[in-house]
N, C-alpha and C positions, 0 to 999 in steps of 0.2 A: 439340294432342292427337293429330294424325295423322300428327305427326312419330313421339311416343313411340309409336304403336301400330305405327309402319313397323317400328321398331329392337326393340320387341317379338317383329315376326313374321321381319325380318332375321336378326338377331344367331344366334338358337338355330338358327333354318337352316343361318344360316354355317358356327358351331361342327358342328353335325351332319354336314353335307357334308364336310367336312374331316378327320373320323373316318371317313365311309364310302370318301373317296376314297382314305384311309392303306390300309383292310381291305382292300379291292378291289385295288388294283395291289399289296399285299404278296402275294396269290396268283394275279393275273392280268398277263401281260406284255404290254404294250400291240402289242409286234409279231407274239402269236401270233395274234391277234382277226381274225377274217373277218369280210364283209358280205356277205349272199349269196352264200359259198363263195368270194369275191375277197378277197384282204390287204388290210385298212384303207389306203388311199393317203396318210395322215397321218403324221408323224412320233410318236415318241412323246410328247413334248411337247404337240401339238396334241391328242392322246388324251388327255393329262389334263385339258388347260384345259377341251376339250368337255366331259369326263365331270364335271369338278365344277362346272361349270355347267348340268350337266345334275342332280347329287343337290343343287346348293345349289336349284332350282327347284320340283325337285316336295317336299323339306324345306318350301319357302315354301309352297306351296298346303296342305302340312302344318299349319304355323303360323299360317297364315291361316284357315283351318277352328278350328280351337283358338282364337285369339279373338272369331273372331266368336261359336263354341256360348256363349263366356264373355261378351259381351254382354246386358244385360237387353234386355227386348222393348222397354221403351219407347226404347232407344240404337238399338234395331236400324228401330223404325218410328218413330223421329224426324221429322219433315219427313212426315207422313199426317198426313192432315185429320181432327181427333178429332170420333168421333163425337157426336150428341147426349145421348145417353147415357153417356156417358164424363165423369168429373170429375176433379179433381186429384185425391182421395184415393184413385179408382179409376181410372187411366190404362186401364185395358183394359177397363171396363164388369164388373166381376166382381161376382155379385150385388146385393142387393138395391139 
């Protein structure tokens, strides 16, 4: 199961990062980019592998956020100690 959930939160990052990385260098040249007012010491090359490891990343903390909200409570507090009040038909103690 935490395989499909990896390739869940992978795959659309991937895809995603790979359309931001086309947008991004079709209007930014990797040799014009400064750091603190210095030219990138990178090749252009290395500018992109960084950079799209840098949008395929926080895409994942994207995609990872997005499954877990899509998790029910009781997947997400799996492994808690149910309380006494808590039954099967009521996992979360909900009313009567």
């Amino acid at each position: 199961m935490w395989a499909q959930r990896l390739m869940w939160i992978a795959w659309p990052a991937f895809l995603v990062a790979a359309v931001l990385e086309m947008v991004v260098f079709a209007l930014v040249d990797p040799s014009d980019m400064h750091w603190f007012g210095a030219p990138l010491p990178f090749s252009r090359e290395a500018v992109y592998t960084m950079a799209f490891f840098v949008f395929w990343g926080a895409t994942m903390v994207s995609s990872a956020l997005t499954t877990l909200l899509a998790m029910s409570p009781i997947e997400v507090n799996r492994g808690a100690p149910i309380e006494p009040h808590q039954t099967e038909d009521h996992p979360l103690g909900g009313g009567s």
